[in-house]
SETIPA-778848 format. One record per atom (N, C-alpha, C, O): atom name; residue number from 0; x, y, z negated. Coordinates in steps of 0.001 Angstrom, whole numbers. Each point is the difference from the previous one (the first is absolute). Example, Ala and Ser with C-alpha at 12.3 -4.5 7.8 and 13.67 -1.06 7.14 Angstrom:
% SETIPA-778848
- N / 0 / 13190 / -5690 / -7800 .
- CA / 0 / -890 / 1190 / 0 .
- C / 0 / 900 / 1200 / 0 .
- O / 0 / 1036 / -19 / -665 .
- N / 1 / -1386 / 1069 / 1385 .
- CA / 1 / 820 / 1190 / -60 .
- C / 1 / -770 / 1090 / -730 .
- O / 1 / 509 / 1108 / -169 .
END
This chain:
% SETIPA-778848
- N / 0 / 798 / -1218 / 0 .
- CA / 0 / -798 / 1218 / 0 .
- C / 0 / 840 / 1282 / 0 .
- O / 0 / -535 / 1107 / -65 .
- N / 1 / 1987 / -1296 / 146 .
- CA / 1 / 892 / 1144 / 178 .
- C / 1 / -512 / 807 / 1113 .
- O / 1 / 107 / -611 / 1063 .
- N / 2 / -617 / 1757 / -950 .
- CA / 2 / -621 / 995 / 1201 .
- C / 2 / 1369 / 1035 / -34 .
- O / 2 / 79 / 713 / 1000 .
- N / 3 / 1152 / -512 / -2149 .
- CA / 3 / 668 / 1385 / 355 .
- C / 3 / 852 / 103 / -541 .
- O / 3 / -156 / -372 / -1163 .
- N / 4 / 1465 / 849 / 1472 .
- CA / 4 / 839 / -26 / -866 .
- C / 4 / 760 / 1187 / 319 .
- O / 4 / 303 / 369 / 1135 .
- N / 5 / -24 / 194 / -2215 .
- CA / 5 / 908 / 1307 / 154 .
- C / 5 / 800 / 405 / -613 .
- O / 5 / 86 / -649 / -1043 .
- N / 6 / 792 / 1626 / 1119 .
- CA / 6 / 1579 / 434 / -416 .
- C / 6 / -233 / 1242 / -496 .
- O / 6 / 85 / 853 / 884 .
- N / 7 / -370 / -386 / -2055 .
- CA / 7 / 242 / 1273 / -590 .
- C / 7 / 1207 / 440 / -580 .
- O / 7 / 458 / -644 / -944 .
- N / 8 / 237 / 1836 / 1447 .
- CA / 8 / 1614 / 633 / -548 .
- C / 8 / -608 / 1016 / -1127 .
- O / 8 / -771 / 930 / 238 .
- N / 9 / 1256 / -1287 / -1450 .
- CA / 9 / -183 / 883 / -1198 .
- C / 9 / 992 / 487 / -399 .
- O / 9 / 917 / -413 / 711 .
- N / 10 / -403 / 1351 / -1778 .
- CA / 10 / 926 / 116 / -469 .
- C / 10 / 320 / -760 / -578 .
- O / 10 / 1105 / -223 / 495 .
- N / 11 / -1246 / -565 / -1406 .
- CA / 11 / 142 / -1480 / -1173 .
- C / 11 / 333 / -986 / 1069 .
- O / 11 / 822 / -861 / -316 .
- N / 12 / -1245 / 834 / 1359 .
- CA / 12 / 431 / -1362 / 954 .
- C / 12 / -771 / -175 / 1077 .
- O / 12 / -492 / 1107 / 218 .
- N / 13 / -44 / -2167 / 892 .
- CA / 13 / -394 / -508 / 945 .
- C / 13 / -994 / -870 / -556 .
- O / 13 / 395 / -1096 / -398 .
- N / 14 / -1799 / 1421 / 280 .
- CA / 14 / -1015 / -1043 / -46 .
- C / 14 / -586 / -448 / 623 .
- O / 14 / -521 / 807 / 771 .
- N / 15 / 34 / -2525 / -496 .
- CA / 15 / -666 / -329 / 1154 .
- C / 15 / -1334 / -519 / -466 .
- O / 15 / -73 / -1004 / -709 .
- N / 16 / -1162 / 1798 / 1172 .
- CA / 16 / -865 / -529 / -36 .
- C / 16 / -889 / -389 / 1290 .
- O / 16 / -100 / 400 / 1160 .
- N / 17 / -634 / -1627 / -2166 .
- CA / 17 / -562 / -981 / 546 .
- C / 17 / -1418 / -294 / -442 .
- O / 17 / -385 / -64 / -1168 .
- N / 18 / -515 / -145 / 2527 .
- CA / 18 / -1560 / 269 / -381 .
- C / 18 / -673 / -1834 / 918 .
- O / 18 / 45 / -583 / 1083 .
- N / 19 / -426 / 472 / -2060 .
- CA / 19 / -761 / -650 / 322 .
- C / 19 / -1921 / 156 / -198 .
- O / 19 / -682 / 553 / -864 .
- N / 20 / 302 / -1374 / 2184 .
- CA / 20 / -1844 / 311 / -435 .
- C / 20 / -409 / -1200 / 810 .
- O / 20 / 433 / -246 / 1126 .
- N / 21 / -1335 / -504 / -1816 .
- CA / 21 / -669 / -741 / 472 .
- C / 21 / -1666 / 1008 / 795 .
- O / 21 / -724 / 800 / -593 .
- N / 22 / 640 / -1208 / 1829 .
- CA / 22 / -889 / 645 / 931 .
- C / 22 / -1562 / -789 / -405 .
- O / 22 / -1054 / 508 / 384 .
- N / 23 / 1076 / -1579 / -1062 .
- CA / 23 / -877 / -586 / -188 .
- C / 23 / -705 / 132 / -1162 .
- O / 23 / -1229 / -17 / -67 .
- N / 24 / 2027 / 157 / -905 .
- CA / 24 / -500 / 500 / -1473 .
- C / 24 / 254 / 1597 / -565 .
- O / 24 / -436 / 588 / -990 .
- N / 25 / 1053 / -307 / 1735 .
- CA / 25 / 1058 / 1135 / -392 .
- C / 25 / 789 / 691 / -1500 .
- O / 25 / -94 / 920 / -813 .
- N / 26 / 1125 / -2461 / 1270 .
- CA / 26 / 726 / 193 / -1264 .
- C / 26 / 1355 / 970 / 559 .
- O / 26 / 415 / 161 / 1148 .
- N / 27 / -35 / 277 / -2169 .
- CA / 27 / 1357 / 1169 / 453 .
- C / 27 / 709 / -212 / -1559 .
- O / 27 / -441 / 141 / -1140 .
- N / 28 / 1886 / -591 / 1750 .
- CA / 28 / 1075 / -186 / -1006 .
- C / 28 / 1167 / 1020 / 506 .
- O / 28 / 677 / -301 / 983 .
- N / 29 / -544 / 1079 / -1436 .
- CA / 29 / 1405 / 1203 / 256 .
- C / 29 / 990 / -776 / -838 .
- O / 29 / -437 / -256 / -1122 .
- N / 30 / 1672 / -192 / 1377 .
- CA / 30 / 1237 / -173 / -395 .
- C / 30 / 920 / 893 / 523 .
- O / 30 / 46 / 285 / 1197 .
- N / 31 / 1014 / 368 / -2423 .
- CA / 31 / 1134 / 232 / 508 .
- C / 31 / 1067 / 19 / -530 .
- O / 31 / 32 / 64 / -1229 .
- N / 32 / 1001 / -105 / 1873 .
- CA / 32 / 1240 / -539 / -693 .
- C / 32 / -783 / -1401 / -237 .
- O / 32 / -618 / 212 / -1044 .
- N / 33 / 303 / -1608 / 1489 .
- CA / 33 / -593 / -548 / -732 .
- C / 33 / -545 / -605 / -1320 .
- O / 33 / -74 / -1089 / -571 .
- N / 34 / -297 / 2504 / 381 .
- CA / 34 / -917 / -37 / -1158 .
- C / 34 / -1509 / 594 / 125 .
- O / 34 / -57 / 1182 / 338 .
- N / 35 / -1087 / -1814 / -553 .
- CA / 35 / -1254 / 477 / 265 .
- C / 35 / 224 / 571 / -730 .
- O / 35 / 770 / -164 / -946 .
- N / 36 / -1869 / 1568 / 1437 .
- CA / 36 / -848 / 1044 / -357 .
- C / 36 / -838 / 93 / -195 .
- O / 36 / -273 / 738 / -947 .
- N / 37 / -755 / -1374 / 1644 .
- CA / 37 / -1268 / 234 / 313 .
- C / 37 / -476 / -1044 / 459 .
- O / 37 / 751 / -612 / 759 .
- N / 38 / -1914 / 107 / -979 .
- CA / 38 / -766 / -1338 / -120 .
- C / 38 / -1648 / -6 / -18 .
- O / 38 / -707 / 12 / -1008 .
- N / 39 / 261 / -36 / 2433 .
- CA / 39 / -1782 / -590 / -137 .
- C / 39 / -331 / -780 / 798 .
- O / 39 / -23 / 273 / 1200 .
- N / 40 / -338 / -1525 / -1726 .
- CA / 40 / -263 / -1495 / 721 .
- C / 40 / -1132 / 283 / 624 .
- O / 40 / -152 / -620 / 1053 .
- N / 41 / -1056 / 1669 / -1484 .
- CA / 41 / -1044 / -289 / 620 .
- C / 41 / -555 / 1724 / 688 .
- O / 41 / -363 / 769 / -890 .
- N / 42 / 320 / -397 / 1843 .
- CA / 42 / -1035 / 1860 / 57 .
- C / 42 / -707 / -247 / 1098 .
- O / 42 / 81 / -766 / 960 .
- N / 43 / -927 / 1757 / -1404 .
- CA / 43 / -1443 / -347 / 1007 .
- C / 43 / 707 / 698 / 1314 .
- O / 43 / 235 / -526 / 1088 .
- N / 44 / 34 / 1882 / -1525 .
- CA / 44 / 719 / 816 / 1289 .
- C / 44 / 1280 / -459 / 532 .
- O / 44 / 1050 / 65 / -640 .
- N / 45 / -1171 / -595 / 1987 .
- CA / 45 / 1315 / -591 / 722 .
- C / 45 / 726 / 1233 / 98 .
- O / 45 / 823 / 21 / -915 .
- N / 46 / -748 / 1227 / 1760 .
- CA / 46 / 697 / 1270 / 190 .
- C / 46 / -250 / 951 / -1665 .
- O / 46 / -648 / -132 / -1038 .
- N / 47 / 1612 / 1073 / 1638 .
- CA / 47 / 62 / 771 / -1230 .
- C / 47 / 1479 / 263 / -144 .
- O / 47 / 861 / -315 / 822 .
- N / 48 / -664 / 970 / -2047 .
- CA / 48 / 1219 / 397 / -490 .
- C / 48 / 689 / -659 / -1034 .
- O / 48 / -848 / -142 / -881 .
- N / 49 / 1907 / -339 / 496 .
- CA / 49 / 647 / -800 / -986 .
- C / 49 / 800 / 844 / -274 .
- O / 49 / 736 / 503 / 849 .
- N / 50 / -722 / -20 / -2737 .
- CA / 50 / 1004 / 1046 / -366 .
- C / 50 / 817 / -433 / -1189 .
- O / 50 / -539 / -314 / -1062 .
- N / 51 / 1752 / 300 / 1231 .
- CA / 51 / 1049 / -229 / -1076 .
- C / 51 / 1361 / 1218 / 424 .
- O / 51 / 263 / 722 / 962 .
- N / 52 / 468 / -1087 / -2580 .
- CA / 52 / 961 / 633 / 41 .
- C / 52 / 1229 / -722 / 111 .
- O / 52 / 128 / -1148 / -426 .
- N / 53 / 1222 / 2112 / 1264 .
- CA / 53 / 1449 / -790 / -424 .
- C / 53 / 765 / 667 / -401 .
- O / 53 / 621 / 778 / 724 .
- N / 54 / -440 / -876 / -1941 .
- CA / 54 / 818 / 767 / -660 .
- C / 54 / 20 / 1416 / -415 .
- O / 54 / 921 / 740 / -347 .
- N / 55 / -2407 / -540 / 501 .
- CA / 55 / -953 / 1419 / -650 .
- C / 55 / -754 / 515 / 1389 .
- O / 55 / -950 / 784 / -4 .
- N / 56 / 1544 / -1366 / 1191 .
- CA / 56 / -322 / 516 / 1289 .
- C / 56 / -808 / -432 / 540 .
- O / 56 / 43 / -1140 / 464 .
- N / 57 / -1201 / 2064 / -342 .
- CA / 57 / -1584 / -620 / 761 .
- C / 57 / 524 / -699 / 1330 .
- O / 57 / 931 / 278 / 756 .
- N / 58 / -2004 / -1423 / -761 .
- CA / 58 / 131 / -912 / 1463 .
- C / 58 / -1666 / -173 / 143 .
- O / 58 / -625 / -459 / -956 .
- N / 59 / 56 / 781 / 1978 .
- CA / 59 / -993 / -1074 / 459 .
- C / 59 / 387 / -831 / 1522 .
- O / 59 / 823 / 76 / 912 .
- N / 60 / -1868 / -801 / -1276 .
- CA / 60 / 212 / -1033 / 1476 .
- C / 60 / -1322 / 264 / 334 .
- O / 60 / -989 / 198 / -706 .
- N / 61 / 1150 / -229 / 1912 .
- CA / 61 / -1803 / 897 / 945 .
- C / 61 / -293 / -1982 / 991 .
- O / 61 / 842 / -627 / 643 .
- N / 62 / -1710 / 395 / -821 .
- CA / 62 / -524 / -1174 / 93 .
- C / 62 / -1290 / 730 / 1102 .
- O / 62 / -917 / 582 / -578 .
- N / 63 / 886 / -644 / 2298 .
- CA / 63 / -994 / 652 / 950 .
- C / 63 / 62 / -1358 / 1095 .
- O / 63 / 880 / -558 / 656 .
- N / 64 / -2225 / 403 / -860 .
- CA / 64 / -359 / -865 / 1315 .
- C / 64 / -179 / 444 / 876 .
- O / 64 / -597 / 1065 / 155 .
- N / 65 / 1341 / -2158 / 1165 .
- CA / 65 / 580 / 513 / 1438 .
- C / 65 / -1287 / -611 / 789 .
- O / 65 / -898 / 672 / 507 .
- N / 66 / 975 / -1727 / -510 .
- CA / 66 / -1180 / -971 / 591 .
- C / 66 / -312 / -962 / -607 .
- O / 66 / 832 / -703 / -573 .
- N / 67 / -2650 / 367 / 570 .
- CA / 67 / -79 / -1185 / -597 .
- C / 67 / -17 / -508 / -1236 .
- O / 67 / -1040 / 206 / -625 .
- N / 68 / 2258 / -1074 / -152 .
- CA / 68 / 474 / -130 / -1272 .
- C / 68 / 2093 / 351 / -250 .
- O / 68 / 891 / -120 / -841 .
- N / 69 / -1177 / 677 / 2523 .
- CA / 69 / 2026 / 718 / 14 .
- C / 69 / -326 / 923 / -950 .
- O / 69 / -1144 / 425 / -168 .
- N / 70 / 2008 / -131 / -397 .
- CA / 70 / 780 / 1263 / -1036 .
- C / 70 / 1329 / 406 / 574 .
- O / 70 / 862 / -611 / 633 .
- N / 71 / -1009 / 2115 / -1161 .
- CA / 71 / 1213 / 708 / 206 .
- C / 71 / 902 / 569 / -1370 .
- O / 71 / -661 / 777 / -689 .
- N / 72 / 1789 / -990 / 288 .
- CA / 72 / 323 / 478 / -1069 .
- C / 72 / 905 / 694 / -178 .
- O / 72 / 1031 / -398 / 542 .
- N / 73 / -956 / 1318 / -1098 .
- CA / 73 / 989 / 951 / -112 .
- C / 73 / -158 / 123 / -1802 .
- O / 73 / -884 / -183 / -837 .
- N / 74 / 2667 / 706 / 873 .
- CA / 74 / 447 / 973 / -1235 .
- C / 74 / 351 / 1205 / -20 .
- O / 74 / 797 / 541 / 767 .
- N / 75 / -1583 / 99 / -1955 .
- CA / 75 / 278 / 1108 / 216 .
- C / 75 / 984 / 567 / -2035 .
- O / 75 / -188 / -528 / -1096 .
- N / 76 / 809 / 1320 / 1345 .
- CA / 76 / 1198 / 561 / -801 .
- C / 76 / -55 / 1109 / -692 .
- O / 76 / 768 / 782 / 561 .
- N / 77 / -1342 / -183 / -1643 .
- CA / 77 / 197 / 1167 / -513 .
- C / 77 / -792 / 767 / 1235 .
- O / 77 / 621 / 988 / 393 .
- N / 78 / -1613 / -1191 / 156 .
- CA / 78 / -1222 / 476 / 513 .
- C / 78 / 469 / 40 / 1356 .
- O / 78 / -485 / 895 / 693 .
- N / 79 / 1371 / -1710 / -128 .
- CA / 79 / 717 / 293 / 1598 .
- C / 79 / -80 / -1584 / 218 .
- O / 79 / 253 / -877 / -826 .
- N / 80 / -607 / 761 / 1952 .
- CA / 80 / 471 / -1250 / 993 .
- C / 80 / 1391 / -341 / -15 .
- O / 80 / 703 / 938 / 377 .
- N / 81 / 78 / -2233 / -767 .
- CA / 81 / 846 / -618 / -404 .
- C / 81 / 1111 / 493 / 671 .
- O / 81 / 1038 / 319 / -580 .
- N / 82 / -1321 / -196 / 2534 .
- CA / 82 / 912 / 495 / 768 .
- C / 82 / -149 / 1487 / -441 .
- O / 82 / 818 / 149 / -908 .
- N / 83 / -1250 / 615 / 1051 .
- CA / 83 / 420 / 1132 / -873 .
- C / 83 / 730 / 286 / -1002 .
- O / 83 / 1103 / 517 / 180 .
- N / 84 / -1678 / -857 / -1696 .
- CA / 84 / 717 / -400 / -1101 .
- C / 84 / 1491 / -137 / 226 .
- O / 84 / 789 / 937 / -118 .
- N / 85 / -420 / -2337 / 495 .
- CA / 85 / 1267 / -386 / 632 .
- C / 85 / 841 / 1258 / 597 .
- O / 85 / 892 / 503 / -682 .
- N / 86 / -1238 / 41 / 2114 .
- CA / 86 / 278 / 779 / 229 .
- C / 86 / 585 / 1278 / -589 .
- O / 86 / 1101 / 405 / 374 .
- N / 87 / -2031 / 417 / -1554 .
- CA / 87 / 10 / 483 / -722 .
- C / 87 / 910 / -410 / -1145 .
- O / 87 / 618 / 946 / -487 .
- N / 88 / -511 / -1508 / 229 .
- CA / 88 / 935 / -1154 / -1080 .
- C / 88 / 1172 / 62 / 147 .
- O / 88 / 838 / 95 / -896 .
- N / 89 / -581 / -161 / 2512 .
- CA / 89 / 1212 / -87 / 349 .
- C / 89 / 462 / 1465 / 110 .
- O / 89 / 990 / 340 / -647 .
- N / 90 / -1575 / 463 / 1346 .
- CA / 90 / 343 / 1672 / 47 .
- C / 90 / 743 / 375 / -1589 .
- O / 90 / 1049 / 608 / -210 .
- N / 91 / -1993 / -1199 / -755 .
- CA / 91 / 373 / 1135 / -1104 .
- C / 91 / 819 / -701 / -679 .
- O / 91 / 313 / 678 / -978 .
- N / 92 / 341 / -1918 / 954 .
- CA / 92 / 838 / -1149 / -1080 .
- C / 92 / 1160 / -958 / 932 .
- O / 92 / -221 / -867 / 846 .
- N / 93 / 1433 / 1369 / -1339 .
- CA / 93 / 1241 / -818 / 540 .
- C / 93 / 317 / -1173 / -867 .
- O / 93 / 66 / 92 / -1226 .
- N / 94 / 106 / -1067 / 1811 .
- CA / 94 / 249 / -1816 / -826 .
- C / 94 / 1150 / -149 / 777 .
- O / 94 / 358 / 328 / 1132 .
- N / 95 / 369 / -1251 / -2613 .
- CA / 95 / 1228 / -340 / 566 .
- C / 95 / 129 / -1493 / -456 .
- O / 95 / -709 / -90 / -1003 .
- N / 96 / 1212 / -973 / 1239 .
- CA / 96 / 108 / -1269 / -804 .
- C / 96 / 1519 / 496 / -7 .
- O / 96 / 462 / 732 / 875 .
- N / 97 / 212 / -1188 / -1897 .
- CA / 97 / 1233 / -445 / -362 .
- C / 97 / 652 / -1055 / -626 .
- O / 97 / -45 / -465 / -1139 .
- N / 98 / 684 / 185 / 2189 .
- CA / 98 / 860 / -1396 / -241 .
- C / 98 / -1350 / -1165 / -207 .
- O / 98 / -82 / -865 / -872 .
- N / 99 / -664 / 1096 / 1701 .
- CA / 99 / -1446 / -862 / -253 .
- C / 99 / -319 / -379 / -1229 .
- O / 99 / -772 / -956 / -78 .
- N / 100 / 1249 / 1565 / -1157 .
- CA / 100 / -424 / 201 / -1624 .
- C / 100 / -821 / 585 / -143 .
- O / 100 / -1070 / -406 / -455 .
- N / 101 / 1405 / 1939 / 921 .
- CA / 101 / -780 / 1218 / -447 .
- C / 101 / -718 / 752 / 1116 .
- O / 101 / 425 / 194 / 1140 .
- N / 102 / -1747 / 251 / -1738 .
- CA / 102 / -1002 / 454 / 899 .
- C / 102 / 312 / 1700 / -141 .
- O / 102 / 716 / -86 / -998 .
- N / 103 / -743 / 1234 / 1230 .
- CA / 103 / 364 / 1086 / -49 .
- C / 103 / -1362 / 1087 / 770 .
- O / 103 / -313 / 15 / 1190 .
- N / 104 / -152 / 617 / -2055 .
- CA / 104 / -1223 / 690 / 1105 .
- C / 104 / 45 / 1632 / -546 .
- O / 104 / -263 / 123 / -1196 .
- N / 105 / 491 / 820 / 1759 .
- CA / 105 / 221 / 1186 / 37 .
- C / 105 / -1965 / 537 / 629 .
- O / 105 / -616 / -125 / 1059 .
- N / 106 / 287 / 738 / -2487 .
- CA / 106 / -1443 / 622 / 1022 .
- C / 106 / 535 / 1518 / -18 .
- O / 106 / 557 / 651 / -883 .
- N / 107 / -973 / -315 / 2305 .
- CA / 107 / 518 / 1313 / 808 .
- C / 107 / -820 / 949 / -1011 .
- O / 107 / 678 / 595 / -838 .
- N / 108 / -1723 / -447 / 836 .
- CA / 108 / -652 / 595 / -666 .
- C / 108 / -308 / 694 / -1113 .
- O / 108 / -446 / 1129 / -207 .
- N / 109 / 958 / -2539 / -841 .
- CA / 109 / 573 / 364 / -1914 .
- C / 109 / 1186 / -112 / 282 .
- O / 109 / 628 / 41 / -1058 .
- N / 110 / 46 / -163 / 1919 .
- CA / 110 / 1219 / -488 / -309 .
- C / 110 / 238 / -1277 / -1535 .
- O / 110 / 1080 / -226 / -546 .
- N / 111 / -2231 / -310 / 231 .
- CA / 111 / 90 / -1625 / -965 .
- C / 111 / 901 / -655 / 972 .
- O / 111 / 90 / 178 / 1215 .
- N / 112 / 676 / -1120 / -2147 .
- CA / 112 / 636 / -865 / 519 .
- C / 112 / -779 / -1238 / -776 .
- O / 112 / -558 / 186 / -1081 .
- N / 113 / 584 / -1616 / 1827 .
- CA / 113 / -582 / -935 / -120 .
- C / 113 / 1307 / -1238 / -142 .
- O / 113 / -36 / -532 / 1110 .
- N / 114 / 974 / -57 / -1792 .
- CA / 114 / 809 / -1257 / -7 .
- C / 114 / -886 / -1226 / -380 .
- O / 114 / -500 / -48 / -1124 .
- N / 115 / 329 / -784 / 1890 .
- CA / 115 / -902 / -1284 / -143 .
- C / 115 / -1046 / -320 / -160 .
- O / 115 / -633 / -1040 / -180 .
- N / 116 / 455 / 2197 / 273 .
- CA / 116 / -1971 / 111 / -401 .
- C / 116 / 54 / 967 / -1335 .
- O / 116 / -1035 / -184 / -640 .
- N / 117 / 1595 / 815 / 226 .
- CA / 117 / 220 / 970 / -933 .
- C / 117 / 244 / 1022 / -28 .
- O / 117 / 1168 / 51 / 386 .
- N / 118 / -1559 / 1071 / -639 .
- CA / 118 / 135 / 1316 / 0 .
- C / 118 / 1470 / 181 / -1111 .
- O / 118 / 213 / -829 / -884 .
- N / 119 / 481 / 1746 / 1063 .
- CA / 119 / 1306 / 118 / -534 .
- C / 119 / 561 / 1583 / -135 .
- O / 119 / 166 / 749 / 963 .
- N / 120 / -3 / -530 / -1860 .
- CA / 120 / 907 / 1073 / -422 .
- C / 120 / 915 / 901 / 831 .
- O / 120 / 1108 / -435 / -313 .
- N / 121 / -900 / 1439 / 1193 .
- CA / 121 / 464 / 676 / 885 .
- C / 121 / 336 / 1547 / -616 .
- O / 121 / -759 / 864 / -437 .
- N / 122 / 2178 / -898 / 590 .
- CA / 122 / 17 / 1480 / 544 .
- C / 122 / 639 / 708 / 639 .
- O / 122 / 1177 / -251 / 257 .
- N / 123 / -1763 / 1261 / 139 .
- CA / 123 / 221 / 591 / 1391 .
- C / 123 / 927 / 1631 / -234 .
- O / 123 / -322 / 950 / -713 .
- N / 124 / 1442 / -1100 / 1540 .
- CA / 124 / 975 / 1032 / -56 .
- C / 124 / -134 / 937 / 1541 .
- O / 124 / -805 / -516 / 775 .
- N / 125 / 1160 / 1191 / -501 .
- CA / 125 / 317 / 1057 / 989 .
- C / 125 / 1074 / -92 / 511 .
- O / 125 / 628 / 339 / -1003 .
- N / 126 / 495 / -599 / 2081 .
- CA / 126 / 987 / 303 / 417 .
- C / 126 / 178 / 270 / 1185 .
- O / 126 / -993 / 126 / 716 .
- N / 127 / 2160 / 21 / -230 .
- CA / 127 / 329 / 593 / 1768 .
- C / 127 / -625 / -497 / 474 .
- O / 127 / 153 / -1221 / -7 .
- N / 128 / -1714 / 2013 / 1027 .
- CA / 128 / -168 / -739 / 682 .
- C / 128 / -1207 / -1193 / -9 .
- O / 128 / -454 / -754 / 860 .
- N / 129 / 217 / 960 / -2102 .
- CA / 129 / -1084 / -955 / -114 .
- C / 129 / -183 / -186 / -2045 .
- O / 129 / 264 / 725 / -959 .
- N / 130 / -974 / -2403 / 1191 .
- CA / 130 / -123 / -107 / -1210 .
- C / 130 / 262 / -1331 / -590 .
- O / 130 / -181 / -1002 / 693 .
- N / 131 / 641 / 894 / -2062 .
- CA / 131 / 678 / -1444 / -161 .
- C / 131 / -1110 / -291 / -1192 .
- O / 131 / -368 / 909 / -744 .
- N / 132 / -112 / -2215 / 637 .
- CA / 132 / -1090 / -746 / -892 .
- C / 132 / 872 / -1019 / -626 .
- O / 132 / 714 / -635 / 777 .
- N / 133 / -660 / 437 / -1692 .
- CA / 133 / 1008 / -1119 / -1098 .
- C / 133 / -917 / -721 / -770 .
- O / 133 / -880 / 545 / -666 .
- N / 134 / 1094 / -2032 / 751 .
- CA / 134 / -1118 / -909 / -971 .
- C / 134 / 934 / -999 / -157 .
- O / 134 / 1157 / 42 / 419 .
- N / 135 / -1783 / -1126 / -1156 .
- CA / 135 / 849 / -1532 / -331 .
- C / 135 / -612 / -619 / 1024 .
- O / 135 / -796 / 564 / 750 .
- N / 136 / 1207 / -1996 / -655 .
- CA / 136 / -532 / -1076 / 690 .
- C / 136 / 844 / -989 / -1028 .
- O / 136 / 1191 / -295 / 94 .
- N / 137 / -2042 / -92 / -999 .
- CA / 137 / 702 / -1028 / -1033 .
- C / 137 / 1195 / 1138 / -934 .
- O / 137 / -55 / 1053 / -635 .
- N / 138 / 1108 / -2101 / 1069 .
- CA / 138 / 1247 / 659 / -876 .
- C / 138 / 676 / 1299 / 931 .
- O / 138 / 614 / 1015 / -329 .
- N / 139 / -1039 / -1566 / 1621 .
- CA / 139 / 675 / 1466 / 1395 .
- C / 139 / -673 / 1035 / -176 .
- O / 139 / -1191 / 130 / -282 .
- N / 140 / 2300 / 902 / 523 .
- CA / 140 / -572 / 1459 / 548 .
- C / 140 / -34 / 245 / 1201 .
- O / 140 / 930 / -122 / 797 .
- N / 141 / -2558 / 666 / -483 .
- CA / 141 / -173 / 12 / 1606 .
- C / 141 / -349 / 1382 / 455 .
- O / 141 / -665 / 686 / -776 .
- N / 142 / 1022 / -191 / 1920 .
- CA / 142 / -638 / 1544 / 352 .
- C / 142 / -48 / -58 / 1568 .
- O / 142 / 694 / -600 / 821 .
- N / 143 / -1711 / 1401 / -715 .
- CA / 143 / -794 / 451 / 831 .
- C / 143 / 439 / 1149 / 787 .
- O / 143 / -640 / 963 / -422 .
- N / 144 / 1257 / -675 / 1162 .
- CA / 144 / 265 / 1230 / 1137 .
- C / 144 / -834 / 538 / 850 .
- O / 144 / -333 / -536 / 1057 .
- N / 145 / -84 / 1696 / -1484 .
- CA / 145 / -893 / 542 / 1376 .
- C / 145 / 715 / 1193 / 207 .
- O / 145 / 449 / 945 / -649 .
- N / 146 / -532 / -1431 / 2016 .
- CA / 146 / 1151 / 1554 / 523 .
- C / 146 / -689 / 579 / 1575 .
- O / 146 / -604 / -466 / 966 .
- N / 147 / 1090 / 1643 / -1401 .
- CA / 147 / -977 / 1044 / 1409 .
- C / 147 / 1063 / -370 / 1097 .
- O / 147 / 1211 / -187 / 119 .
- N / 148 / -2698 / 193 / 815 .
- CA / 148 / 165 / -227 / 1627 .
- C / 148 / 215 / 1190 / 443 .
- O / 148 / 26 / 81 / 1228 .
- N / 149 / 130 / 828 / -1783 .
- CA / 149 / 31 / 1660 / 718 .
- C / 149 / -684 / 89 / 1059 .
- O / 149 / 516 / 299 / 1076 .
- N / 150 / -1746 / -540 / -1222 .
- CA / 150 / -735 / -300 / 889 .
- C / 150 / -1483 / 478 / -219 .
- O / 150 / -851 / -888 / 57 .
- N / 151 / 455 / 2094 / -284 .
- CA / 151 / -1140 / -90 / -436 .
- C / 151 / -1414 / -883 / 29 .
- O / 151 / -766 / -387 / -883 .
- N / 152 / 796 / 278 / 2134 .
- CA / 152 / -1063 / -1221 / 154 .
- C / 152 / 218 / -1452 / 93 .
- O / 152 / -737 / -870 / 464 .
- N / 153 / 2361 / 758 / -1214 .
- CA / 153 / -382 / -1336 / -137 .
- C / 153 / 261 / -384 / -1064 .
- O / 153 / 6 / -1206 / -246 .
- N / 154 / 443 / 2663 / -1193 .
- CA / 154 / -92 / -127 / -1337 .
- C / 154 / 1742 / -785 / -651 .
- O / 154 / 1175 / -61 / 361 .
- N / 155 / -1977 / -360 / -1395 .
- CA / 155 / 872 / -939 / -579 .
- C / 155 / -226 / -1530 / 749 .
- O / 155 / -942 / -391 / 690 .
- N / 156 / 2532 / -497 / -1228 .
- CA / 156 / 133 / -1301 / 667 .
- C / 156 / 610 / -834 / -1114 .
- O / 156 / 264 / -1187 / 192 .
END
């Protein structure tokens, strides 16, 4: 009864959820990360909306019949369509893996830094040219360089 499966980029990490619905009874089980969320063996209404959270962040799944007893399903993200979201996701937050240990996520925005799914301690200095961000990663000291493109429209890099 798997109908969907999808890839959400958070700051804390990469979650994949997964929807299932039986068309006949209309049961809908949301797992992610596999771990259920959400659980109804039996609803009168086949379409509709299914709403949970990941990790404080609104999700629904939009459940619209195409033809017949076809369904169409989509996710939607902090009130945006998934490809959006994503999109968006990606504009405002730089990820780095290191040494395939450590996850590293810079949001453009707060400038938060994220190590492993964790928000972490930062601070941020001024120098030639740009700006230097200093945090741990375990026992390491790690920093962050953003330095001008002298470029007005294409900012910092």
């Amino acid at each position: 009864d798997v109908v969907g499966i999808w890839k959400v980029p958070l700051p804390d990490g990469l979650y994949i959820v997964e929807f299932q619905h039986g068309t006949a009874s209309g049961k809908r089980v949301v797992i992610v990360n596999d771990k259920e969320v959400f659980r109804s063996d039996w609803m009168f209404k086949l379409v509709g909306d299914q709403e949970f959270t990941i990790g404080g962040v609104p999700c629904v799944i939009k459940i619209e019949p195409v033809s017949g007893f076809s369904y169409q399903y989509s996710l939607v993200v902090d009130g945006k369509p998934l490809e959006e979201f994503t999109k968006r996701r990606c504009d405002r937050a730089c990820t780095w893996t290191i040494g395939g240990e450590h996850r590293v996520v810079l949001e453009k925005d707060t400038l938060d830094i994220w190590v492993d799914g964790k928000k972490v301690d930062a601070t941020g200095e001024f120098v030639d040219g740009g700006t230097e961000t200093h945090f741990t990663i375990g026992e390491n000291i790690a920093c962050i360089k953003a330095v001008s493109s002298f470029n007005r429209k294409e900012g910092i890099v």
